[in-house]
N, C-alpha and C positions, 0 to 999 in steps of 0.2 A: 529684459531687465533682470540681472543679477541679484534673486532675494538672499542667499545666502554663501558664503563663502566656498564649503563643502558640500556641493548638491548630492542632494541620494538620486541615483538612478530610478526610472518612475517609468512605468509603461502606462500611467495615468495622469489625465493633467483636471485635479480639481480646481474648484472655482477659488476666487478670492473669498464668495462667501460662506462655503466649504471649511476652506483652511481656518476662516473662524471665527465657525459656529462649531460647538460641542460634536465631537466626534458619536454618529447616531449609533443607537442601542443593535446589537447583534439582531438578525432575524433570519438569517440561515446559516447552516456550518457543513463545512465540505469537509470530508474524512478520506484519508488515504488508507487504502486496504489492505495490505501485505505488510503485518509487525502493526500496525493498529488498530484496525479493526478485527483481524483476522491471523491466523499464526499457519504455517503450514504442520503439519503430525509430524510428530518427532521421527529425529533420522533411523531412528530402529524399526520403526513402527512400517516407517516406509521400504526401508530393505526388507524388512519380512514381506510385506506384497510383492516387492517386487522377485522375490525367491521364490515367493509360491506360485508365482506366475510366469516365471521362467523355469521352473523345475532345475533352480539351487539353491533351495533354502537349507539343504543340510548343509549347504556350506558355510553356513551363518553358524550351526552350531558347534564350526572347530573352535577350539580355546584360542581368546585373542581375535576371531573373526571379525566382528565389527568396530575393535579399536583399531585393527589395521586399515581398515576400507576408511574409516573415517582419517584416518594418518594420509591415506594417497589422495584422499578428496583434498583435504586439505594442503595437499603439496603440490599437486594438480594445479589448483587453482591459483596458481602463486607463477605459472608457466608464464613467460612472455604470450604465445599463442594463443591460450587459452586466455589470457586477461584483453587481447586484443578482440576473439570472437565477444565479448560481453558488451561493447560500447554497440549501443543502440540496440540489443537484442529483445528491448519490447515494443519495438517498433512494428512488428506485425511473429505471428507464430513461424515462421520459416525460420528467419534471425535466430528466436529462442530456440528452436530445437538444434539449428546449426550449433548456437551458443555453450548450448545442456550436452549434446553427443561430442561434441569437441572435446566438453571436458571429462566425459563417463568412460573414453574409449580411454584416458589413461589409469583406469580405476580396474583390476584383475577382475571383480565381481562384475562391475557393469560392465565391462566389453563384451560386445556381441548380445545385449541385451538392450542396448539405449532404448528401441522402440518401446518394450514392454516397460521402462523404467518411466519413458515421459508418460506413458498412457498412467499409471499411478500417479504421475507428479502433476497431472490436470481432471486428475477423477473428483468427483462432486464433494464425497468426502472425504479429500486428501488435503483441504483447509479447511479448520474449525473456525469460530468465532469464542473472541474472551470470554473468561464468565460474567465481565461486567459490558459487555459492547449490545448486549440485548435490551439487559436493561437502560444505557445511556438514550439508547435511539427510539426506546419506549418514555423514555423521560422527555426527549426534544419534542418526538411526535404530541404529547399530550398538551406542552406547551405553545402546541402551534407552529414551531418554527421548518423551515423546509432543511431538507439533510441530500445533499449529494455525496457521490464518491468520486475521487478524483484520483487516479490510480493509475500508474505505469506497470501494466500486466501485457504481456503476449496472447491471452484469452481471451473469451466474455466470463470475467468473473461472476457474472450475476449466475450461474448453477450453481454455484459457492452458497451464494445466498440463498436461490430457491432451495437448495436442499436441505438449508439449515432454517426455513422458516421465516426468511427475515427480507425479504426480497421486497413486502408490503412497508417496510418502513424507511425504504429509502426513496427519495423522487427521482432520483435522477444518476448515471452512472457515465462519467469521460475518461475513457482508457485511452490510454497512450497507441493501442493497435488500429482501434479505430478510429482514431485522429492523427495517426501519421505523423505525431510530435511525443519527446518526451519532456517529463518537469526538469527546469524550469519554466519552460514553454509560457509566455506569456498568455497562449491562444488557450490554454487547457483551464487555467482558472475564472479566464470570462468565456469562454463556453458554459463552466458550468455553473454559477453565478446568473448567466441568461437563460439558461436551462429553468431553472427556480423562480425567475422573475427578481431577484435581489439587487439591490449594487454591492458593487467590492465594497465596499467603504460598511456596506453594513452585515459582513458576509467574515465568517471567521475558519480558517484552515487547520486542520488538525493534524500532524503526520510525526514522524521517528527521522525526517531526515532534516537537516539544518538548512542542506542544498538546495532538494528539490522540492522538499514542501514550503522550508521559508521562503522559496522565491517568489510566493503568493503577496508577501510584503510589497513588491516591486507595481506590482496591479492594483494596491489599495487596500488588500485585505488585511486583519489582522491575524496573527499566526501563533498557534500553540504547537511546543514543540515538545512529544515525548524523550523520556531518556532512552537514548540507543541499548535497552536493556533486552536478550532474549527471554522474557516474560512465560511462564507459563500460567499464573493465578491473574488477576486482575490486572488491567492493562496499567490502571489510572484512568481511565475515560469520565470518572467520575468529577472529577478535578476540574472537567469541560467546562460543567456546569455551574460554575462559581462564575465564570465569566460573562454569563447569560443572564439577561429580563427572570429578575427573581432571587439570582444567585446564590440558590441552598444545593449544595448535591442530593441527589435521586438516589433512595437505598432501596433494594428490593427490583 
């Protein structure tokens, strides 16, 4: 039977008594990690490791140095080749490293350095967390509700986390490497929704991408969408919590 004219695509099928009754109160929220939870160390920060560990950091200190390296990253990246190496490349770490030395070997500094480049670009503390991503997930924990990641990484980000502390306040973590899908992936948002014991329906997605995080819409979840901003102070995470049983943001 045809309920509506323009159907939304649904990889869920709720009940009649579902569709309505009151859409039920949030009780767990799944965070995407790379730009919302998490930010990787600025590109300076990381060409100095990675010079002091290839023995050319004095090349960083010619004038113009690292406006140039950032000029060829970004013109690099812009290659037919290299934009082909990226499609799927967090599908497992072989991909991502093919993906990351593809593009380093057009870069003067990182040639002939990719190794020691990717070894800084997955070191524990070569992604920090916001200043407000501790306290939000201190805020959810307190109020009970369950917190996954749901994240298209080529790693196990959770060293990210143990090293920063914060590894006790997540339940649950579905990467993309070790599920063999990326988001949209229907199978990525009720994996972790199952993970937690939730349903979609009462389970809210946090991410910076409209694509792959909003495609959580599609499963039954409701979806918050960061601005595509590179953030360094507060992400907004705070802002979550207006959405949630209670509805005051968490300060401190």
């Amino acid at each position: 039977m045809i309920r509506t004219l323009f159907e939304t695509p649904s990889a869920y099928r709720p009940s009649e008594a579902d569709m309505a009754a009151p859409v039920p109160p949030v009780r767990a929220v799944l965070f995407d990690f790379s730009n919302t939870l998490f930010r990787m160390i600025p590109l300076e920060t990381w060409l100095r490791r990675v010079g002091r560990a290839s023995g050319r950091l004095a090349l960083l200190d010619e004038p113009g140095a690292e406006t140039e390296i950032s000029r060829q990253l970004r013109t690099a990246f812009r290659l037919p080749r290299v934009i082909a190496l990226q499609q799927g490349r967090d599908l497992s770490r072989d991909r991502h490293w093919q993906a990351m030395s593809g593009w380093w070997q057009h870069v003067d500094f990182l040639r002939g350095a990719e190794d020691v480049a990717y070894r800084e670009l997955t070191a524990p503390d070569a992604w920090a967390p916001y200043p407000d991503t501790g306290p939000t997930l201190r805020a959810l924990r307190s109020r009970g509700l369950r917190v996954a990641i749901v994240s298209d990484f080529a790693w196990d980000l959770r060293t990210h986390l143990v090293h920063h502390g914060m590894h006790t306040l997540i339940d649950s973590c579905v990467i993309s490497c070790e599920q063999g899908r990326e988001k949209p992936d229907p199978q990525l948002f009720f994996t972790a929704c199952a993970d937690l014991g939730t349903e979609p329906r009462a389970t809210l997605m946090v991410g910076d991408n409209p694509v792959r995080d909003g495609g959580a819409t599609v499963c039954g979840l409701r979806t918050y969408i960061l601005p595509a901003e590179d953030r360094t102070g507060e992400r907004g995470l705070a802002d979550v919590l207006r959405l949630l049983p209670g509805g005051r943001p968490h300060r401190g």
